[in-house]
C-alpha positions as CSV (number, residue, x, y, z in Angstrom):
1,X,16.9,-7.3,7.3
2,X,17.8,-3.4,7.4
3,X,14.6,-1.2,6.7
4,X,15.1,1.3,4.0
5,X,12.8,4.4,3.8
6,X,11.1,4.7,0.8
7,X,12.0,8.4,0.1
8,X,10.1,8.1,-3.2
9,X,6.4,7.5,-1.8
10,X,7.2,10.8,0.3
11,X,9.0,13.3,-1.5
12,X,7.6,12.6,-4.8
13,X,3.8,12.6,-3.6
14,X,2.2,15.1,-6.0
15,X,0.6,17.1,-3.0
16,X,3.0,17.4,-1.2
17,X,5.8,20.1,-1.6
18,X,8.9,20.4,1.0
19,X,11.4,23.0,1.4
20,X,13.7,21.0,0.3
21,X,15.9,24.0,-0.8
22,X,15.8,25.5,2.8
23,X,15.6,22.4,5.2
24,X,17.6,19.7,4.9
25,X,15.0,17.1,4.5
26,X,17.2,14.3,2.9
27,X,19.6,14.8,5.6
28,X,16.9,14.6,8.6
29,X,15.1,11.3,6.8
30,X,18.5,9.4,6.8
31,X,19.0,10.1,10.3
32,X,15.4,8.5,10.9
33,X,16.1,6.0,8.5
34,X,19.5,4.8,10.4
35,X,17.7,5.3,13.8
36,X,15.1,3.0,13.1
37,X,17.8,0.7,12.3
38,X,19.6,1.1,15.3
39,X,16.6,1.0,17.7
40,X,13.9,-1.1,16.2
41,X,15.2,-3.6,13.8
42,X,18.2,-4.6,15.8
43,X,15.8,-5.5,18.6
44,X,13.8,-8.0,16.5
45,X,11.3,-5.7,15.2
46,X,9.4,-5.7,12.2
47,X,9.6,-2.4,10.7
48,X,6.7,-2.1,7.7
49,X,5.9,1.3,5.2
50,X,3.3,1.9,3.2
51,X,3.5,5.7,1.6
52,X,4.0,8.5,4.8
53,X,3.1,5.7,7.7
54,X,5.8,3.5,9.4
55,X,4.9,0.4,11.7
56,X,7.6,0.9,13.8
57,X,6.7,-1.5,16.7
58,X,4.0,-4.1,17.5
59,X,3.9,-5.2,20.6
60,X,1.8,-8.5,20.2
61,X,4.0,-9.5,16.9
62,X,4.1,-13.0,16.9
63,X,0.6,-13.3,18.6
64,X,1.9,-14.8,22.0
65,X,0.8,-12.6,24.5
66,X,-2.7,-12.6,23.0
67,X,-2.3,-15.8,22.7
68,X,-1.4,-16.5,26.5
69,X,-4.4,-14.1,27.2
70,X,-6.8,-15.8,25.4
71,X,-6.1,-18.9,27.2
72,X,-5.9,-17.6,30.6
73,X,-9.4,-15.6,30.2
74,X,-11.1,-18.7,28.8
75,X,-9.4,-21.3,30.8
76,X,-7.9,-23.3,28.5
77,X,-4.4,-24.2,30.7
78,X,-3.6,-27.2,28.4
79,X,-3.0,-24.9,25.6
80,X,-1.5,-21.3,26.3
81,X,0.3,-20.6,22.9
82,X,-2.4,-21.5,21.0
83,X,-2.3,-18.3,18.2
84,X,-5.4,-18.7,16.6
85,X,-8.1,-18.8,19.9
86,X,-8.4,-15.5,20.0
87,X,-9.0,-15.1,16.3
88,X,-11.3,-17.9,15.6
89,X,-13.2,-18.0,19.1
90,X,-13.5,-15.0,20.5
91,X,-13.6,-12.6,17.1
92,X,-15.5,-14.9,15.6
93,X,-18.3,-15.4,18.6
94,X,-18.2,-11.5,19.2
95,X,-16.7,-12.5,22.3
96,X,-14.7,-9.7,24.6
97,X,-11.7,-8.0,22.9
98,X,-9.6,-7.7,26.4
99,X,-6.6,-9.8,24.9
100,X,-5.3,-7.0,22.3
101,X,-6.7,-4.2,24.2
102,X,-3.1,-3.8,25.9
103,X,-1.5,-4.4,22.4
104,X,-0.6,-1.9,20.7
105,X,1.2,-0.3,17.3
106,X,3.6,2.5,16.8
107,X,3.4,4.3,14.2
108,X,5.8,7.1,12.5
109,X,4.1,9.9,10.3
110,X,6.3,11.3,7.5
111,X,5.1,14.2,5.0
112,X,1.8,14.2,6.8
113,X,-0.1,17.6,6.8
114,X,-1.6,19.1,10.1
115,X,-5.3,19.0,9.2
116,X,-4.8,15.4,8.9
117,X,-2.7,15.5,12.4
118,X,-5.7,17.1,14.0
119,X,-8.5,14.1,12.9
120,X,-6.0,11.6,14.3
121,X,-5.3,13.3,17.7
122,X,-9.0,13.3,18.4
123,X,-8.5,9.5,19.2
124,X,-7.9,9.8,22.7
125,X,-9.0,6.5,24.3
126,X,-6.5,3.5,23.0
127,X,-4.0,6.1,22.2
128,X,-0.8,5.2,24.6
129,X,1.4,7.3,22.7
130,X,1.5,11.0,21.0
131,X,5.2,12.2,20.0
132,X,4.9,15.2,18.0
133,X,7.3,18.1,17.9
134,X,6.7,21.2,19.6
135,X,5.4,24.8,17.6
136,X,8.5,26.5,19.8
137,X,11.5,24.4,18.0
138,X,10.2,23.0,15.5
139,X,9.6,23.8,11.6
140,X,6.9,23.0,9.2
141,X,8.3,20.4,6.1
142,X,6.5,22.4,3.4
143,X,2.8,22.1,2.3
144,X,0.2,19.5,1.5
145,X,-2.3,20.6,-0.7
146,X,-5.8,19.5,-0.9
147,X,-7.4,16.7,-2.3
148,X,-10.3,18.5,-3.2
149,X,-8.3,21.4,-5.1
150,X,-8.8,22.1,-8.6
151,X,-7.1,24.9,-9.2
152,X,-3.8,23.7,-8.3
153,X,-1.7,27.0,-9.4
154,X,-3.7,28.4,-6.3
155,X,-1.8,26.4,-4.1
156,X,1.3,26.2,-5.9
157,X,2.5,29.5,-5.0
158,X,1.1,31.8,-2.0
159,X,0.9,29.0,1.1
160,X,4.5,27.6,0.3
161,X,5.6,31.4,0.1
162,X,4.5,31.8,3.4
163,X,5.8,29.0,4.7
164,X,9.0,29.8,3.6
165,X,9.1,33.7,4.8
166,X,8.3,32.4,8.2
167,X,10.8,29.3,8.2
168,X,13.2,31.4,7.3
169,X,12.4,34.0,9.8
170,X,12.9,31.5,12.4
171,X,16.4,30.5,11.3
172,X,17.3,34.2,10.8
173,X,16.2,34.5,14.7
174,X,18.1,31.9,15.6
175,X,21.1,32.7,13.5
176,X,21.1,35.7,15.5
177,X,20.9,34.1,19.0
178,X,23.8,31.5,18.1
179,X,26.0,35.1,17.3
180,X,25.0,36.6,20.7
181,X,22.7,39.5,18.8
182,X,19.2,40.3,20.7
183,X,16.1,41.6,18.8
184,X,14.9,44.4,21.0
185,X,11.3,42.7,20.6
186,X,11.9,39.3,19.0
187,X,8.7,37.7,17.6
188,X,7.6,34.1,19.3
189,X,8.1,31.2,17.4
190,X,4.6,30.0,18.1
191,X,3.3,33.4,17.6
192,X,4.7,33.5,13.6
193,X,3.1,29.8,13.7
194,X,-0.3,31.4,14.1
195,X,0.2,32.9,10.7
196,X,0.6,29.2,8.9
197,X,-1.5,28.1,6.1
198,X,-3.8,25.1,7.4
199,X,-1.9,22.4,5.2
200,X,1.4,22.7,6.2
201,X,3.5,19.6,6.6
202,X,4.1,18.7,10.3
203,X,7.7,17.0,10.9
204,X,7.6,13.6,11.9
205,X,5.2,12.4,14.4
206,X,4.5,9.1,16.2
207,X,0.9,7.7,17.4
208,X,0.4,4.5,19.1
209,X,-3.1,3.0,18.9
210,X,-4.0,-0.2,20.9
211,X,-5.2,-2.8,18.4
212,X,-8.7,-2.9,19.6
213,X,-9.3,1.1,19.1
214,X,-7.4,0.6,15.7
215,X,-10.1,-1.8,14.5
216,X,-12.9,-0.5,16.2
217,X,-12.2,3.0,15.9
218,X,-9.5,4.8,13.9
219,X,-10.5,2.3,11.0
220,X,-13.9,2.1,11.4
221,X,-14.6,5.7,11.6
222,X,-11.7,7.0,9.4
223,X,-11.4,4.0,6.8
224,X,-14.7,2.1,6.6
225,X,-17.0,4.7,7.3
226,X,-18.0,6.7,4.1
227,X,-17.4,10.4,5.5
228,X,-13.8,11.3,5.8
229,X,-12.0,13.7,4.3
230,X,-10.0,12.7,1.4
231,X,-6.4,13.5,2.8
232,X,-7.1,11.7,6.2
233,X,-8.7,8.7,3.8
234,X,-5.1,8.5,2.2
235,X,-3.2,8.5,5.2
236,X,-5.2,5.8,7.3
237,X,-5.5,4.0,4.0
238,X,-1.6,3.6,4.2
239,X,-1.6,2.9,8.0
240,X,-4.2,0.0,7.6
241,X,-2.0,-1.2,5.1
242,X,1.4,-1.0,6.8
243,X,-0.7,-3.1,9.7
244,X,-2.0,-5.6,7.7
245,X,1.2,-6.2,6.8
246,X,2.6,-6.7,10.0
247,X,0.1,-9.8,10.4
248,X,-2.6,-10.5,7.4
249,X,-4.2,-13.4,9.1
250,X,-5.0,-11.2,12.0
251,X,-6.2,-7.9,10.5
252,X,-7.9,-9.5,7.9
253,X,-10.1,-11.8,10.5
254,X,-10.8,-8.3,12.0
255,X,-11.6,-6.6,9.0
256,X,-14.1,-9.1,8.6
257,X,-15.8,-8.3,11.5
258,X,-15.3,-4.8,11.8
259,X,-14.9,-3.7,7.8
260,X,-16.9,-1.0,5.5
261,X,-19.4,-4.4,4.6
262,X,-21.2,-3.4,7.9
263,X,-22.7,-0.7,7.6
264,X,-24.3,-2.3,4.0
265,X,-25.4,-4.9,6.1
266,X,-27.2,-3.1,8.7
267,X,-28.8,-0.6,6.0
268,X,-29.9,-3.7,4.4
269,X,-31.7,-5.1,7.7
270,X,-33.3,-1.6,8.4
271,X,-34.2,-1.3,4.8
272,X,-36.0,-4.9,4.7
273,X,-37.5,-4.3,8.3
274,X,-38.7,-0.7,7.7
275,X,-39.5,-0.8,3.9
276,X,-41.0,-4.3,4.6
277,X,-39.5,-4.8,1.2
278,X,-40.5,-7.9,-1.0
279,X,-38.3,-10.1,-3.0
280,X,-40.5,-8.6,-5.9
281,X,-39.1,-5.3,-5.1
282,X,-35.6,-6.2,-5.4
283,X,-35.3,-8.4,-8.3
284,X,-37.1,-5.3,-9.9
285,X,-34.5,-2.3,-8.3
286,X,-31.6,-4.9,-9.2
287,X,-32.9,-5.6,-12.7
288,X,-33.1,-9.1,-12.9
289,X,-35.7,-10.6,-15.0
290,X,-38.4,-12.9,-13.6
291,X,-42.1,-14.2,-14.4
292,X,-44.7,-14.2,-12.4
293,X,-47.6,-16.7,-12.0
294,X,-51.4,-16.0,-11.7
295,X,-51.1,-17.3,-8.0
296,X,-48.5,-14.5,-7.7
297,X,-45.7,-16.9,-7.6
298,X,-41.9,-15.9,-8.9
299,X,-40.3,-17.6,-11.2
300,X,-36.1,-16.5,-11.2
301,X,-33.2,-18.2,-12.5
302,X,-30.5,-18.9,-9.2
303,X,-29.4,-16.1,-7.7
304,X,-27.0,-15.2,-5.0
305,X,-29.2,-13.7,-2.0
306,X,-26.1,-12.2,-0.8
307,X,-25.3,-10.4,-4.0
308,X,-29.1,-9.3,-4.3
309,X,-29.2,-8.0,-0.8
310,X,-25.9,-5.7,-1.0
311,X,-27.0,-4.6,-4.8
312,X,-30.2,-2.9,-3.7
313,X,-31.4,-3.0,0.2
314,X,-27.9,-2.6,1.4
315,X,-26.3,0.4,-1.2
316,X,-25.4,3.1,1.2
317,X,-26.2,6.9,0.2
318,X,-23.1,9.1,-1.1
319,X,-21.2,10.5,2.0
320,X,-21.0,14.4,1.7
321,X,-17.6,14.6,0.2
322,X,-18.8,11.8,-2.4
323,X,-21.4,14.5,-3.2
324,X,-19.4,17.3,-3.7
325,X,-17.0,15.5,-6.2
326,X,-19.8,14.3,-7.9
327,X,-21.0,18.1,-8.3
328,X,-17.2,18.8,-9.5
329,X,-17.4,16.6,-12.1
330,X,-21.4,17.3,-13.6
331,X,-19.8,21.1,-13.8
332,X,-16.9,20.1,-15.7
């Protein structure tokens, strides 16, 4: 089935502005758009988008080379396709992780800004791939402004101005090269680059990620993980999507193991152990109405321990951008 970019999800993003007027943006995503085409789906690939991310390419798609791996690390030589071993004994028995660690997902980045670039490039270990263009040929796309702007008009205007002045500084130097005229000191492209707001667009980029340092890292710390700025939340919220996609049986069983419910359970075994907290104690932080005997006893209607446990021992404090929203909104 041909792959069609979803231009909409891109272009239309309300942060995001392009030079559409001085780049020709529409032109460069059709050429992607047929590329992919001609490279990846043609091969057998399963090419997925969810908002700026593309799955290009997983190379454990079907689950057979896990599969096979699985097999051959546990010794199970009557059964080597078996797709679910590594899932349901190894995942589930926290057992080693060597069968995806070779596996790994490509991933094209479309109308992405560079401070969101930079927290994805510090993912070093896992990362087999890093395709993104060069400051010495290549152009910004236009601006992505802040999630945590308020003042939008701020960001409307100056940053994309000087975007543009330098983009078309660029072209105007290499107008003049293509006509055989020489600047007698001709700027550097990467120089003028310096003078870029933050939040410019990068073009296109690609990252691969083995599966195992997707799940227990990029996710983890970028997706589960209270803490991440709000931009970069978006962005790996679209490329844990795009991979679900490619398999839901798989990264679902892993987000099980590896999702944002950890760290609610572990604050709820530090809180019990350290707090030496009571049943008493939660029934009363969770509201739930009980009677007590003379002996001391409790007496509570059914209750869902679970539910009890993650409503009170296990609520995690606001992360620091959670706190500075809230401070937006009280000053409103």
């Amino acid at each position: 089935m041909e792959f069609v970019l979803d231009r909409t999800a891109i272009l239309k993003h309300p942060r995001l502005l392009f030079l559409e007027d001085i780049l020709p943006i529409e032109t460069y995503m059709s050429a992607i758009e047929q590329a992919i085409n001609d490279i990846f789906v043609r091969r057998g690939d399963r090419v997925v988008q969810h908002g700026r991310v593309i799955v290009l390419r997983a190379t454990d798609h079907d689950r057979l080379v896990s599969a096979f791996k699985s097999a051959i690390y546990l010794g199970n030589y009557h059964d080597l396709e078996n797709r679910s071993r590594f899932l349901k004994r190894m995942v589930k028995l926290e057992h080693s992780y060597e069968p995806i660690r070779g596996e790994s997902l490509l991933f094209l980045f479309i109308g992405v800004g560079k401070p969101v670039y930079d927290h994805l490039v510090t993912y070093s270990v896992g990362r087999t791939t890093r395709i993104a263009a060069g400051q010495r040929a290549n152009l910004p796309w236009g601006y992505e402004i802040p999630v945590e702007a308020r003042d939008l008009s701020l960001y409307r205007e100056e940053p994309l101005r000087r975007i543009r002045d330098i983009v078309r500084r660029v072209q105007k130097m290499h107008d003049a090269t293509e006509n055989g005229e020489v600047e007698e000191r001709p700027e550097q492209i990467q120089a003028l680059r310096s003078t870029l707001p933050v939040g410019y667009i990068m073009p296109p980029f690609l990252l691969e990620f083995s599966e195992e340092a997707l799940i227990k890292h990029v996710f983890r710390q970028r997706l589960f993980e209270k803490g991440a700025q709000g931009a970069t939340v978006e962005v790996i919220s679209d490329m844990w999507e795009a991979t679900r996609r490619v398999d839901p049986e798989k990264w679902e069983t892993l987000f099980d193991y590896h999702g944002p419910h950890l760290a609610r359970w572990r604050r709820a075994m530090r809180t019990l152990r350290d707090q030496k907290t009571t049943l008493k104690m939660m029934l009363t932080d969770a509201g739930v109405p009980y009677a007590e005997t003379p002996e001391g006893r409790l007496i509570v209607d059914d209750i869902k321990l679970y539910d009890l446990l993650m409503d009170t021992v296990g609520k995690l404090p606001p992360s620091m951008w959670e706190k500075q929203q809230q401070g937006k909104e009280e000053r409103r």
